[in-house]
MIDO-650408 format. One record per atom (N, C-alpha, C): residue in three letters; chain; atom name; x, y, z. Coordinates in Angstrom, 2 decimals, always signed. Layout:
BEGIN
SITE drenlum kolmi nuvex      xx      yy      zz
SITE     ALA     A    CA       X       Y       Z
...
***
This chain:
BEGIN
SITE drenlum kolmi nuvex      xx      yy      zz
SITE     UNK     A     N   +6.24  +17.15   -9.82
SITE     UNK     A    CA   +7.47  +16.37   -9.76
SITE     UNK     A     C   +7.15  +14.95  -10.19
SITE     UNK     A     N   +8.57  +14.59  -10.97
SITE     UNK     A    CA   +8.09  +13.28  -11.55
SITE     UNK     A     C   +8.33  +12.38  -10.37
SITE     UNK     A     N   +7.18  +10.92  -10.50
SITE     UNK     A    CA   +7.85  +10.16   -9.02
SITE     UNK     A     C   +7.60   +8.85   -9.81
SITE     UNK     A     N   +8.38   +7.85  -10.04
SITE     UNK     A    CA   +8.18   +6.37  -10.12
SITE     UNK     A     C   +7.88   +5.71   -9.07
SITE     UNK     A     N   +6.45   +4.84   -8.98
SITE     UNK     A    CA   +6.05   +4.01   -8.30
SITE     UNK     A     C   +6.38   +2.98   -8.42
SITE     UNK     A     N   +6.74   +2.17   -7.06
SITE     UNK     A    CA   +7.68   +0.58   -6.96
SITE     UNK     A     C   +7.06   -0.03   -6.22
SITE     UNK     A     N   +7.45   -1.44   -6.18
SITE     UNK     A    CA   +7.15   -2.09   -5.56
SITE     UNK     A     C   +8.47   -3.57   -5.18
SITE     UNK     A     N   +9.39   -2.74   -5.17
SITE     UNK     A    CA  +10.42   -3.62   -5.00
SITE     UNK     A     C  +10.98   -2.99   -4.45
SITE     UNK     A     N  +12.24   -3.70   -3.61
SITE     UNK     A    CA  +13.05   -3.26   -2.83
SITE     UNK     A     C  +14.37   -2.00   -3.49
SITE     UNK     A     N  +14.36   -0.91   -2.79
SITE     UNK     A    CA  +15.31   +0.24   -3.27
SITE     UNK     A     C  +17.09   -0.69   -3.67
SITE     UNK     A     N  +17.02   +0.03   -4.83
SITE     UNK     A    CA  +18.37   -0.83   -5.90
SITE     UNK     A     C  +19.64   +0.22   -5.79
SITE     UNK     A     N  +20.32   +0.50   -5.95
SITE     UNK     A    CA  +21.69   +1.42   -5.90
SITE     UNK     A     C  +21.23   +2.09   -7.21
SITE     UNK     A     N  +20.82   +2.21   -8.23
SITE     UNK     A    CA  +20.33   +2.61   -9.14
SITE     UNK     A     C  +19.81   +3.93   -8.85
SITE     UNK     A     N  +18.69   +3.52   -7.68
SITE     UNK     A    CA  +17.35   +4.69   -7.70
SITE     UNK     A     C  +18.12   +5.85   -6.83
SITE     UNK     A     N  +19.39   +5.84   -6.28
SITE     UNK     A    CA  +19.54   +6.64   -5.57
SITE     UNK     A     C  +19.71   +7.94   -6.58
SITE     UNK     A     N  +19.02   +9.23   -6.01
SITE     UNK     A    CA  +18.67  +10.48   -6.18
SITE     UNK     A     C  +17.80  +10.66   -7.20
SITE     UNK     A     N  +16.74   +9.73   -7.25
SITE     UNK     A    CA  +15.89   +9.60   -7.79
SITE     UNK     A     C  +14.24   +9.61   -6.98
SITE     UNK     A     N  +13.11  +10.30   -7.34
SITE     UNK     A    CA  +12.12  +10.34   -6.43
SITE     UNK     A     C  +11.31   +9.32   -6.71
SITE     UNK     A     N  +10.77   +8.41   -5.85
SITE     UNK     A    CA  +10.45   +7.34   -6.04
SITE     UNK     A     C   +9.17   +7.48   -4.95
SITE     UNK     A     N   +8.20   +6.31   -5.14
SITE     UNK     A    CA   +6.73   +6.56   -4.58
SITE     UNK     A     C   +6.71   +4.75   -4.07
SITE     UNK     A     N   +6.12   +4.63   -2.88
SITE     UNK     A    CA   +6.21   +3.44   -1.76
SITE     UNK     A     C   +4.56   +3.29   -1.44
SITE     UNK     A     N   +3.86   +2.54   -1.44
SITE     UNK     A    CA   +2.87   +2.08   -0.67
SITE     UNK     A     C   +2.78   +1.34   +0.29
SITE     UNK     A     N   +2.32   +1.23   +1.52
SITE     UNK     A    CA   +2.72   -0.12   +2.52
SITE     UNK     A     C   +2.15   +0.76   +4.03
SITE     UNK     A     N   +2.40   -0.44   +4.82
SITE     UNK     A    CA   +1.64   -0.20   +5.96
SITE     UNK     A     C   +2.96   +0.13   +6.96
SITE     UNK     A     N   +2.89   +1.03   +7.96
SITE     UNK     A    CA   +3.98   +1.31   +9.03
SITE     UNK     A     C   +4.27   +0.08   +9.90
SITE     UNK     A     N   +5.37   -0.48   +9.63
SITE     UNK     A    CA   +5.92   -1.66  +10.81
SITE     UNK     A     C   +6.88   -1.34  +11.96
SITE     UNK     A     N   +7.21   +0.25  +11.43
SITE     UNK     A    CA   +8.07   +0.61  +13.39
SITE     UNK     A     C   +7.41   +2.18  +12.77
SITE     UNK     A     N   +7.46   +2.83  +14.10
SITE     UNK     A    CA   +7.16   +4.42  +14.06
SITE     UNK     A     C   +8.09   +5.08  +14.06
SITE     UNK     A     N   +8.12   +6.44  +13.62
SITE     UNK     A    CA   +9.42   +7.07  +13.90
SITE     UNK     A     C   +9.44   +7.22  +15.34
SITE     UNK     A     N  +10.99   +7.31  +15.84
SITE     UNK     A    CA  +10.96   +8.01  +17.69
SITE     UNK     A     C  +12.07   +8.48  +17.38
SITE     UNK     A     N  +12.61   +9.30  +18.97
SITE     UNK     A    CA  +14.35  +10.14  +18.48
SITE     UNK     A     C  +14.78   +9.04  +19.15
SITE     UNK     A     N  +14.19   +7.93  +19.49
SITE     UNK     A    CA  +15.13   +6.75  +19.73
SITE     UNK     A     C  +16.05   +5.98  +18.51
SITE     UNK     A     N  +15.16   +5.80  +17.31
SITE     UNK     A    CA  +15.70   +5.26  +16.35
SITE     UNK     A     C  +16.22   +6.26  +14.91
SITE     UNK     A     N  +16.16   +7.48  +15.45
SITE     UNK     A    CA  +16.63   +8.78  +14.81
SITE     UNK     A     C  +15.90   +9.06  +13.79
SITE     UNK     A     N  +14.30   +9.00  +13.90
SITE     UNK     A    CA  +13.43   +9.28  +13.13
SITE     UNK     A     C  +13.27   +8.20  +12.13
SITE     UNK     A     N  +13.83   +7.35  +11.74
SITE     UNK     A    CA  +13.49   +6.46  +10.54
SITE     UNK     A     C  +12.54   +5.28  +10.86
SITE     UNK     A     N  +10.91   +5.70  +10.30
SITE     UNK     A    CA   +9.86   +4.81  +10.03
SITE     UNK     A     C  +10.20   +3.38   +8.90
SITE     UNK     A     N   +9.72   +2.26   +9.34
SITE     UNK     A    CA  +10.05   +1.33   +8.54
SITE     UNK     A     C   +8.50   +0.84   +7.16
SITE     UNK     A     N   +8.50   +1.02   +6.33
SITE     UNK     A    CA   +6.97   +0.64   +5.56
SITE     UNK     A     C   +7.25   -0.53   +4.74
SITE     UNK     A     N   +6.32   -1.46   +4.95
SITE     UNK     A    CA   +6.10   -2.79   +4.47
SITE     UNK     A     C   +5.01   -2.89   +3.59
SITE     UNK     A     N   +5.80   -3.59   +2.49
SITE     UNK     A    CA   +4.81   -3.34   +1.15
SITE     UNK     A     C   +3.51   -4.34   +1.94
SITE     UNK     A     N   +2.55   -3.95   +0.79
SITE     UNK     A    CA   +1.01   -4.85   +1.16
SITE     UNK     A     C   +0.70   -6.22   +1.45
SITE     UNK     A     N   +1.98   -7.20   +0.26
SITE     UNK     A    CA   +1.87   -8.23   +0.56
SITE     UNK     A     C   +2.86   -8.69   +1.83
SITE     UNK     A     N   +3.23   -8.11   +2.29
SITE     UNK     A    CA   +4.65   -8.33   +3.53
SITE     UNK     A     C   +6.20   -8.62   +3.31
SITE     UNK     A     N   +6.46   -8.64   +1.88
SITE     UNK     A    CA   +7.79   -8.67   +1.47
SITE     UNK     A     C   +8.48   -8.05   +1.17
SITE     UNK     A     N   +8.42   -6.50   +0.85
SITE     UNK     A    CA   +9.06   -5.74   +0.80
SITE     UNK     A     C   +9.16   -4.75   +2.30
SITE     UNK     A     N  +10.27   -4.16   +2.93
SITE     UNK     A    CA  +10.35   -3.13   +4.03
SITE     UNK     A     C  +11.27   -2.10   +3.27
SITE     UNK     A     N  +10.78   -1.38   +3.29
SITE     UNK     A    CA  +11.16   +0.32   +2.95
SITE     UNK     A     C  +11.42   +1.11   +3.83
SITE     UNK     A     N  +12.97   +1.77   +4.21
SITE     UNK     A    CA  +13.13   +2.69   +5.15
SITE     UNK     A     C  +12.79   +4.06   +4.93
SITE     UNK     A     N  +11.82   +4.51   +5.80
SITE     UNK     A    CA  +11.64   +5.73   +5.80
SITE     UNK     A     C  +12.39   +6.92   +6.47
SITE     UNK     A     N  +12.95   +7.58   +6.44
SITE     UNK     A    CA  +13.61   +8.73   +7.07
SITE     UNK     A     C  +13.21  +10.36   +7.58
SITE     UNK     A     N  +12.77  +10.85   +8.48
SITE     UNK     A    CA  +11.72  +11.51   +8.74
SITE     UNK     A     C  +13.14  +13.18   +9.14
SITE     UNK     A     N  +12.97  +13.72   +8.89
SITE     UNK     A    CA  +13.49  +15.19   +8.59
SITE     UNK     A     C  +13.31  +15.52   +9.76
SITE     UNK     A     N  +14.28  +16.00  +11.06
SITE     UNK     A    CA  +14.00  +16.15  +12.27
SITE     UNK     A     C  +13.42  +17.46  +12.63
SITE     UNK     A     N  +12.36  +18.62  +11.79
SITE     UNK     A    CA  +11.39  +19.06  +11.66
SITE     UNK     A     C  +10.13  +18.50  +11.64
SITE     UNK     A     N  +10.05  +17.75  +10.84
SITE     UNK     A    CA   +8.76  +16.62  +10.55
SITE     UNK     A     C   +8.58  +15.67  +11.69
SITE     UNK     A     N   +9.78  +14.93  +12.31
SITE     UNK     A    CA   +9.78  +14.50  +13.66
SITE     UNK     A     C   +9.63  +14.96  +14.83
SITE     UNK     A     N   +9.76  +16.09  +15.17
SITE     UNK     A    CA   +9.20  +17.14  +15.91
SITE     UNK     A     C   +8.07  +16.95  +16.40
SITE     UNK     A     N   +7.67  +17.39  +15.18
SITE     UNK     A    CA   +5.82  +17.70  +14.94
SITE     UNK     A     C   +5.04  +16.42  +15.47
SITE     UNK     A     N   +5.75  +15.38  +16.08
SITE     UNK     A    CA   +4.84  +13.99  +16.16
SITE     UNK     A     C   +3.79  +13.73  +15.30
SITE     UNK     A     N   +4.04  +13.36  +13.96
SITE     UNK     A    CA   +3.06  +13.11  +13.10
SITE     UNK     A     C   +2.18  +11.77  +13.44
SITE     UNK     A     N   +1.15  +11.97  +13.21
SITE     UNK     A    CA   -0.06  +11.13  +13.28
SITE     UNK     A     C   -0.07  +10.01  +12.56
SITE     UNK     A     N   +1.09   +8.82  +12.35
SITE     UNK     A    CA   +1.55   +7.85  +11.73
SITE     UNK     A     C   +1.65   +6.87  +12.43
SITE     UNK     A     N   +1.08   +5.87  +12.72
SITE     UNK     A    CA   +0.92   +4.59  +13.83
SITE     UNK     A     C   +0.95   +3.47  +12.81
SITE     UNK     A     N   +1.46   +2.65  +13.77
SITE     UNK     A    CA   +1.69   +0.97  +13.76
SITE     UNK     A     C   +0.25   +0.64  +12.72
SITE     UNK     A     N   +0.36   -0.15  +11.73
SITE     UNK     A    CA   -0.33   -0.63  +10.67
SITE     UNK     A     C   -1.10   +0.53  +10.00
SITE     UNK     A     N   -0.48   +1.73  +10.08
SITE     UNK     A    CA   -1.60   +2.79   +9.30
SITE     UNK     A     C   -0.97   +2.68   +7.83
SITE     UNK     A     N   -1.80   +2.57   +6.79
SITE     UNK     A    CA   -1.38   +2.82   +5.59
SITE     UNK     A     C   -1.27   +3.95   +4.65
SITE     UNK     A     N   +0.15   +4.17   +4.06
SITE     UNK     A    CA   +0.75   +5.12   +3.79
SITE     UNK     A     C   +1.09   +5.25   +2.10
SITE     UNK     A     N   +1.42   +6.62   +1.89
SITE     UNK     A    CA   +1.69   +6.30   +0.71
SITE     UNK     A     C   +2.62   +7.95   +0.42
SITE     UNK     A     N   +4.33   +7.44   +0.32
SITE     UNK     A    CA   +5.40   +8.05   +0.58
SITE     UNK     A     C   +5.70   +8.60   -0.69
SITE     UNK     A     N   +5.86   +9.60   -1.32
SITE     UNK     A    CA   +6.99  +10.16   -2.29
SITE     UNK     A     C   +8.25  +10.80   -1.17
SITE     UNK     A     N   +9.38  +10.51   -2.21
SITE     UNK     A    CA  +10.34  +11.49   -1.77
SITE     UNK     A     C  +11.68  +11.05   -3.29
SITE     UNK     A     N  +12.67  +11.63   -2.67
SITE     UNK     A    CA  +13.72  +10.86   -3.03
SITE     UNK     A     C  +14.76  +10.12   -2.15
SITE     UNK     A     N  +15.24   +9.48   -3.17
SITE     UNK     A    CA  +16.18   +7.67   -2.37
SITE     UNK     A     C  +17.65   +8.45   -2.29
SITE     UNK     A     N  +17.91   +8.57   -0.62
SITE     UNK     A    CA  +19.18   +8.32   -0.69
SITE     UNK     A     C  +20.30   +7.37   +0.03
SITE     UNK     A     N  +21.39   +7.59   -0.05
SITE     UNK     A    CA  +22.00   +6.73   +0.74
SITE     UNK     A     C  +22.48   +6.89   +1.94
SITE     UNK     A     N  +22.31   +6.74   +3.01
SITE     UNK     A    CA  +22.56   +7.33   +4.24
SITE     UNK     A     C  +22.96   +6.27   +5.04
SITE     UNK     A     N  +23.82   +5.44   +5.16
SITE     UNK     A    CA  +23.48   +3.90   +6.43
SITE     UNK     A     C  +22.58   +3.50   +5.68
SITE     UNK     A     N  +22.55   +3.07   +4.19
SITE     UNK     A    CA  +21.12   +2.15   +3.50
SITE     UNK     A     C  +20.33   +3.13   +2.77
SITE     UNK     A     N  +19.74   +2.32   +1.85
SITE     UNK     A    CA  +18.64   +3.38   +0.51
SITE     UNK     A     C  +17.70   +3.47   +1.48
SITE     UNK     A     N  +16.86   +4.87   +1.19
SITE     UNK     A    CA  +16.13   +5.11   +2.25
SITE     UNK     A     C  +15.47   +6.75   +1.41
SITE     UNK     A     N  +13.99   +6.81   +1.55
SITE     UNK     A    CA  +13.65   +7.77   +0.73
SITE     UNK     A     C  +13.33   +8.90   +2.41
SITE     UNK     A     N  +13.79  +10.22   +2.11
SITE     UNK     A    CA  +14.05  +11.12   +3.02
SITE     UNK     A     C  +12.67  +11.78   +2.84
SITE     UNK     A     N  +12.23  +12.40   +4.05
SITE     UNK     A    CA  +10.64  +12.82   +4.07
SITE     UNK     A     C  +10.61  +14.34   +5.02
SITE     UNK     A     N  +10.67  +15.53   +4.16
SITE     UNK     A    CA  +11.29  +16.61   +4.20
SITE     UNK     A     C   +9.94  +17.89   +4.66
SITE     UNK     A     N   +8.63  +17.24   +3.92
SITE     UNK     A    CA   +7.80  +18.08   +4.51
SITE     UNK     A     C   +6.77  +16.61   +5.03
SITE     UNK     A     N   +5.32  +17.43   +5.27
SITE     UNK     A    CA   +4.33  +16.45   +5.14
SITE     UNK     A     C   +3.56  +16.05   +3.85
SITE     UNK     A     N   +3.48  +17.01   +2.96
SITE     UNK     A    CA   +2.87  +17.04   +1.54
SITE     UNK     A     C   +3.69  +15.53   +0.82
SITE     UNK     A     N   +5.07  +14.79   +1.71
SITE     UNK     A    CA   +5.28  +13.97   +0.88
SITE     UNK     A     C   +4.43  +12.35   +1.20
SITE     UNK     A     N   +3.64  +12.60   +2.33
SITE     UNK     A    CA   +3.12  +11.50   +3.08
SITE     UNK     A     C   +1.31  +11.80   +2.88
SITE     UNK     A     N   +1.05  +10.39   +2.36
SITE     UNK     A    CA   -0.50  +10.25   +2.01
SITE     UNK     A     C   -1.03   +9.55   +3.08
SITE     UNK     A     N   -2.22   +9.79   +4.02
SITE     UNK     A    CA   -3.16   +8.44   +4.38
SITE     UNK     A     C   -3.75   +8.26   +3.53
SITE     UNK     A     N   -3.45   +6.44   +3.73
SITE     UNK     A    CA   -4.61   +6.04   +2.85
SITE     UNK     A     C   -5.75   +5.45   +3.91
SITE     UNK     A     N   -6.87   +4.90   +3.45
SITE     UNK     A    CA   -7.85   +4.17   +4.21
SITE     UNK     A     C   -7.63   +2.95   +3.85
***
């Protein structure tokens, strides 16, 4: 699957488009905040909403506060652009 890598904030454009995020976790998912992880690009200016598939949220994935990540999915619009995260194969650790 094709994925464009960004580094800017999601545009009305990219929606239904699969797009690729690098950045470190600045909130975790919980069913408090209805699964949506927040990722902050490297230099700290970009935040990217993540949206976690309430299968995938389930599973309590192994994703903590400053772990660095690296997201494909596609952007949609839901309450805000926001790339939806449907299995785990779409989520990288990085070191």
């Amino acid at each position: 699957i094709y994925a464009e890598s960004i580094n800017r904030p999601f545009e009305g454009t990219d929606q239904g488009k699969v797009m690729r995020v690098t950045g470190f976790v600045s909130q975790e998912a919980t069913n408090n905040n209805f699964n949506e992880m927040r990722l902050q690009s490297e230099d700290g200016s970009i935040t990217w909403i993540i949206s976690l598939d309430r299968e995938v949220g389930q599973r309590n994935p192994d994703w903590k506060l400053g772990d660095k990540l690296q997201i494909t999915g596609p952007v949609l619009n839901s309450f805000g652009l926001k790339i939806i995260v449907m299995s785990y194969g779409q989520v990288e650790k990085l070191d």
